[in-house]
N, C-alpha and C positions, 0 to 999 in steps of 0.2 A: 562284414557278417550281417544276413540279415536274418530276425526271430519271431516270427510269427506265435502271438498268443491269441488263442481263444478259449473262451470259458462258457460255463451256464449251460453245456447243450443240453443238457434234460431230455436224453433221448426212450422215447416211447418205444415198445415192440411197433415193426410196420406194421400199416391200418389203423393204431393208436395217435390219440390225439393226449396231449399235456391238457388239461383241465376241460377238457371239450371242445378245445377251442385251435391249439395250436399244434401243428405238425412236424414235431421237433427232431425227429427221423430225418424227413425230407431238409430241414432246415443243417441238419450236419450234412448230407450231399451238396447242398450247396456250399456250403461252406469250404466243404475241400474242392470244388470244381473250382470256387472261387483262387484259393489257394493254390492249385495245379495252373490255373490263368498268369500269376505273377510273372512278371519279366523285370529281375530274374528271380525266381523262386526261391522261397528260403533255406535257408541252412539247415533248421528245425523249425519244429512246432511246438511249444508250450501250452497244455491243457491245465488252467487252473480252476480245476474242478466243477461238482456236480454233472458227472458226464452221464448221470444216470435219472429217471424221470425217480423211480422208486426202488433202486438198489436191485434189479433183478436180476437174472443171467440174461433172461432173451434181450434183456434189453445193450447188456455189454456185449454180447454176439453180433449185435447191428453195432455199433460202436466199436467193433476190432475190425467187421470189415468194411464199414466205412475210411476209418483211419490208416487202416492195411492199403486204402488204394496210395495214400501219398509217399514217397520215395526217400524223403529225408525222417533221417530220428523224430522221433515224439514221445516225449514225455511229460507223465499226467501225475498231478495229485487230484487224490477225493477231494469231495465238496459234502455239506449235510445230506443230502439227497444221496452220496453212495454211502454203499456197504460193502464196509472192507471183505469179508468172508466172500463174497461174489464175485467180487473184483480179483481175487485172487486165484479161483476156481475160475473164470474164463478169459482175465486179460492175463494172468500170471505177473511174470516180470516182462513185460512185452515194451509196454508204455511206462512202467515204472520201475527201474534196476530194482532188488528186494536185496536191502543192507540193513534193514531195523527188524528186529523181531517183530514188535509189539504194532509200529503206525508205519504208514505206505509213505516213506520219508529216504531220502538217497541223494547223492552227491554226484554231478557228473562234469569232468572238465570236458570244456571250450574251444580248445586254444586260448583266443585270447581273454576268455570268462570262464569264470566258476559257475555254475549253480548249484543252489542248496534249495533243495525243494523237502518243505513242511509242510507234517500232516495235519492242522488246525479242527479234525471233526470231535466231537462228541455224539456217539453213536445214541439216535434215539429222538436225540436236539437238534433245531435248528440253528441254532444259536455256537458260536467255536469255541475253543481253549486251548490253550500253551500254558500244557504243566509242568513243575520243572525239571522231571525227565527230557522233555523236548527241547524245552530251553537250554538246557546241560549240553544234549546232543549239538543243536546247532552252536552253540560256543564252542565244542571243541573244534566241528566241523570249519567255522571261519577262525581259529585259529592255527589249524593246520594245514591253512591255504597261503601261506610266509607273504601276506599282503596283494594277493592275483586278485585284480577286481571281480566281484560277487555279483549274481542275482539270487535273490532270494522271493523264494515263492510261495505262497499259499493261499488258501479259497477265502478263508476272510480275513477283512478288513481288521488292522489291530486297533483300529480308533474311527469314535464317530466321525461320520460325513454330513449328516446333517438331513439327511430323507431318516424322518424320525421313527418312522415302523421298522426298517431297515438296520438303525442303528443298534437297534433293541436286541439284534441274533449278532451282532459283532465280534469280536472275540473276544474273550477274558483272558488275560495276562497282556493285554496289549501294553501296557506300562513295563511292563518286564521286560518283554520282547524289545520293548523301546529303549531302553539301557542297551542290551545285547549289544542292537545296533551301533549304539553311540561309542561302542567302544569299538568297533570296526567300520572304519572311516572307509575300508576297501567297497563296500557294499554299495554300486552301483544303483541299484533300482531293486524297490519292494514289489512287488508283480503281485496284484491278488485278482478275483473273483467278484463272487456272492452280489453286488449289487447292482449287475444288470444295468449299470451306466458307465460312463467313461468320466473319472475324476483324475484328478492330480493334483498334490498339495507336497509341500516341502514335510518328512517328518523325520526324525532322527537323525538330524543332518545329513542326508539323502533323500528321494524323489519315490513316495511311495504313488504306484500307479495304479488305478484298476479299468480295466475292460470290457468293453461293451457284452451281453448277452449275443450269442450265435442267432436267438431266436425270439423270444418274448423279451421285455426290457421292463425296467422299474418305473414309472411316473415320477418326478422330481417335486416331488410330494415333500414341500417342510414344513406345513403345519402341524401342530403336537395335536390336532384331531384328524388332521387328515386321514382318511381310508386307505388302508392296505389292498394294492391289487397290480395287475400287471397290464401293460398295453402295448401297442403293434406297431413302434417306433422303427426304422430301419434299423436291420441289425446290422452288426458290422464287430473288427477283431482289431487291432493293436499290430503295427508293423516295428520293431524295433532295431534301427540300423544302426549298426558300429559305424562312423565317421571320422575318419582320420584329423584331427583336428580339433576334432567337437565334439568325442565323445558318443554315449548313446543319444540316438535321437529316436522320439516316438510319433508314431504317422497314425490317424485312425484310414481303416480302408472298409468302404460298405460292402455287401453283400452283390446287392444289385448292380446289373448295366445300366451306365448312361448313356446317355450322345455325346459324340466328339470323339476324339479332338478335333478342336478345330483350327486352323492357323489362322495367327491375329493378322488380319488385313487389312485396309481403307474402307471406310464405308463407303455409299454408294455402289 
């Protein structure tokens, strides 16, 4: 099985640029051209959030049919950057099954994986939350899974990383969320968002991941003065393959073409 995640698209209406600067439209066409390219393509796509530059309709319009050209499932949770009311009026349940009244949050199996995909926004904020309605939900949710390995998904991060502007919008109840965890050992990989880099660190005795930016990316800025801003780092998404043997394995793959391959030969 293989599971392609991408996050952060921050997609402008076409002709719009993300802060004057970046073309986050054009950078979701790539994105799936790139994704349409795989050999062999994936099973699904995981959007973990901010699919949207400023929560708008036209801007989901470009974003359903961007993602309407790829062939396999996708499914998305918000990021701060969407709004749920929008989201609902033009993706509907498209990208996202609708099982929770209140947050864009649903369960879908696998085959051989679960996922549980978390709504982590506070609408208004930058910044996430898991409050303990959510928390409630997802425990029942990985307790009703009679131990089938889990991903769990959402846009932010439940604990610092260490790019200290960044850490500052993280989520609150991360400590909670991290119990949850601990008590279901089934849970594969954490899958988030929000930081526009590719990190991985052991936390709740599993492998919480997050994913490069589709388009703009974060500076790896750890100074406690450093400047908040973004830069034009090669974007790139998260290949994650089922491996008979080995479990999940996680690939980054860029955006861009290069040259090659080439076959290793003699010099001269």
């Amino acid at each position: 099985m293989l599971i392609a995640q991408i996050t952060d698209l921050h997609v402008c209406p076409p002709g719009q640029l993300a802060f004057g600067v970046v073309d986050t439209a054009a950078a979701l066409a790539r994105t799936v051209d790139a994704l349409l390219r795989l050999a062999p393509r994936p099973d699904l796509v995981l959007v973990t959030g901010d699919l949207a530059f400023d929560g708008q309709p036209a801007e989901y319009r470009e974003i359903a049919r961007q993602l309407g050209r790829l062939p396999m499932p996708v499914y998305a949770i918000p990021g701060n950057h969407d709004e749920r009311g929008a989201w609902r009026e033009v993706l509907g349940s498209r990208f996202s099954p609708a099982e929770h009244p209140t947050f864009i949050q649903y369960v879908v199996d696998l085959g051989p994986l679960r996922l549980v995909a978390l709504d982590s926004i506070v609408p208004g904020s930058p910044a996430g939350e898991l409050c303990q309605e959510r928390l409630d939900w997802l425990e029942t949710q990985l307790a009703q899974g009679a131990g089938k390995p889990a991903l769990v998904m959402l846009h932010h991060p439940p604990t610092a990383l260490g790019v200290r502007f960044m850490d500052a919008t993280s989520c609150a109840g991360g400590e909670r969320l991290k119990a949850v965890i601990e008590r279901h050992p089934e849970v594969e990989r954490v899958l988030c968002g929000h930081l526009h880099r590719p990190v991985t660190l052991r936390w709740a005795g599993t492998i919480l991941s997050v994913a490069p930016g589709t388009a703009h990316q974060i500076p790896l800025e750890m100074r406690e003065e450093g400047p908040a801003g973004y830069n034009l780092e090669p974007p790139a998404f998260h290949l994650h393959c089922l491996v008979e043997g080995s479990g999940l394995v996680t690939h980054q793959v860029y955006l861009q073409s290069f040259a090659g391959t080439f076959p290793f030969t003699p010099r001269g």
